[in-house]
C-alpha positions as CSV (number, residue, x, y, z in Angstrom):
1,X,-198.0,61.8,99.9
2,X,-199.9,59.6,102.2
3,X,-198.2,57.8,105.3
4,X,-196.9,54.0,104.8
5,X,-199.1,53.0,107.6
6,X,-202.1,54.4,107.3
7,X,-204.5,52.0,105.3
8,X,-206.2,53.4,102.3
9,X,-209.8,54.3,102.6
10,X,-211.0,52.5,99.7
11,X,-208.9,49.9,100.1
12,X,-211.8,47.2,99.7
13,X,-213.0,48.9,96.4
14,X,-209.6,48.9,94.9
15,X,-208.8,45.5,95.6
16,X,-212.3,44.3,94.3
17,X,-211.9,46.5,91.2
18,X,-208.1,44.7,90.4
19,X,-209.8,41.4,91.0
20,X,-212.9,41.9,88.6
21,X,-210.0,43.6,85.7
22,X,-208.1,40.7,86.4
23,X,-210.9,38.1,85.7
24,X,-212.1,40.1,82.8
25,X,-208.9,39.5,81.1
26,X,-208.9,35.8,82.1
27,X,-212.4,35.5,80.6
28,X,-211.6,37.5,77.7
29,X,-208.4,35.4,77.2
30,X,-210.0,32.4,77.2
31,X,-212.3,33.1,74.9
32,X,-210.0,34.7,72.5
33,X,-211.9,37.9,72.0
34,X,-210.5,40.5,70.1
35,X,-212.8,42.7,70.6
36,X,-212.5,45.9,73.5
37,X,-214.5,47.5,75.4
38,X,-217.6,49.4,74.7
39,X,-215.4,52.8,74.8
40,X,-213.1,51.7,72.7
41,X,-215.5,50.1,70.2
42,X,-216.5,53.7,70.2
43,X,-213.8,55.4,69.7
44,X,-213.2,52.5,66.2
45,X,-217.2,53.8,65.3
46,X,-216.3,57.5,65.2
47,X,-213.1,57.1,63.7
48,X,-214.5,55.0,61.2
49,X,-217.2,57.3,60.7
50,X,-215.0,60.3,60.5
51,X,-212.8,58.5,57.6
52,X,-215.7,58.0,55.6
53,X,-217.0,61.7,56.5
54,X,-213.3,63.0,55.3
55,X,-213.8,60.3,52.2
56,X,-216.8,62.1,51.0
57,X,-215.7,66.0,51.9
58,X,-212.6,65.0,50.0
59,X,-214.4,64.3,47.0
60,X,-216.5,67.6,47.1
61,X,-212.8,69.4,46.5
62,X,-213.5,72.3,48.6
63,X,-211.1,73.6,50.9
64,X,-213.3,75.4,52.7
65,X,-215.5,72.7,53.7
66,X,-213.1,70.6,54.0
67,X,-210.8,72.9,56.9
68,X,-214.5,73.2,58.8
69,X,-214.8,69.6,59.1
70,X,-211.3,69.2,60.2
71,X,-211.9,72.3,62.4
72,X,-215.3,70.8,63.8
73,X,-213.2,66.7,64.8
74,X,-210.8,68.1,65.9
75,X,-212.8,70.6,68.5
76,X,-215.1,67.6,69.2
77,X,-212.2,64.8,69.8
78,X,-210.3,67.7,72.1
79,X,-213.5,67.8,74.4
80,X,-214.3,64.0,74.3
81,X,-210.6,62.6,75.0
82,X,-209.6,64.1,78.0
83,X,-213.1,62.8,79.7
84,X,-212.2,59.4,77.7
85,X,-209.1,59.1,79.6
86,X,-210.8,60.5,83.2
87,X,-213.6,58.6,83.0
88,X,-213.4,54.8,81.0
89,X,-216.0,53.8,82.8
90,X,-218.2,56.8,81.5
91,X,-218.5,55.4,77.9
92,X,-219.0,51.8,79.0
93,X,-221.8,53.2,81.2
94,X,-223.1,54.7,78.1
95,X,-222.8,52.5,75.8
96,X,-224.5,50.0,78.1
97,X,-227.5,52.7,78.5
98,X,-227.5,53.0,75.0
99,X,-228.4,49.6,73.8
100,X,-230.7,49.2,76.9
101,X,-232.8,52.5,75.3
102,X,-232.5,50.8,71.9
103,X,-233.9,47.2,73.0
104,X,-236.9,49.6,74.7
105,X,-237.4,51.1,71.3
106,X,-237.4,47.5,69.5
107,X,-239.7,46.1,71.8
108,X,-242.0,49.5,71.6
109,X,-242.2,49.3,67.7
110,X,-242.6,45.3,67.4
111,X,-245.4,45.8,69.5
112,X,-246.8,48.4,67.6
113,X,-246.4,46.8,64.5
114,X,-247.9,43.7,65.6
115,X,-251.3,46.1,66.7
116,X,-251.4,47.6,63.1
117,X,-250.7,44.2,61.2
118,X,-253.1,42.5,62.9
119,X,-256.3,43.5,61.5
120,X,-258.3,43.8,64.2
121,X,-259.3,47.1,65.9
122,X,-257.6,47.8,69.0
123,X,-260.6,48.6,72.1
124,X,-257.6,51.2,73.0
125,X,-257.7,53.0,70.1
126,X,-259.0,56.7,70.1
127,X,-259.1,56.7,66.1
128,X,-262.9,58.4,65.0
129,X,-264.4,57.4,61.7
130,X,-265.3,60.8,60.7
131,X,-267.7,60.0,57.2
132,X,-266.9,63.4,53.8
133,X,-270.1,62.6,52.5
């Protein structure tokens, strides 16, 4: 237990941290949002994804497969909601790396589909005409 007058080291962080929750839920009042964070939108993907999963084993009417994919969710939601619950911030993080990686991709394909569609030859292209006559 720590002593009543010594000041807490990260007192500045903390404080900052409150402040920017606080305003988060100001902003997210006002606008009305209903939707959570990026972890928790998440967390309604995979366990949408895992009804449908259990949706379609169900219909295949084998135990067997069916106890495996309970076996394999439940193994996977053991290791993933402990580090949910240590870490918030981890899947936010993620998510937020996610769609950043997914906007690179975008922008890598438009632009390669706007090369190919274009019709003329590229001067970086290392394609050889190579003639089977």
């Amino acid at each position: 237990m720590s002593e009543p007058n010594r000041p807490d080291a990260d007192a500045w962080a903390t404080a900052s941290a409150e402040d920017i929750a606080a305003e988060r839920a100001r902003r997210k009042a006002e606008s009305g949002q209903t939707q959570g964070s990026p972890a928790e939108e998440l967390r309604r993907l995979a366990e949408a994804v895992g009804d449908v999963v259990n949706e379609r084993l169900a219909a295949l009417r084998s135990p067997a497969v069916q106890l495996a994919a309970q076996g394999v969710f439940s193994q996977v939601r053991s290791v993933v909601e402990p580090i949910k619950e240590r870490n918030p911030d981890l899947f936010d993080h993620l998510t937020a790396a996610g769609a950043e990686l997914l906007a690179a991709y975008r922008s890598a394909v438009a632009g390669a589909e706007a090369r190919w569609t274009s019709g003329g030859s590229s001067s970086r292209s290392t394609a050889e005409h190579i003639d089977l006559d």
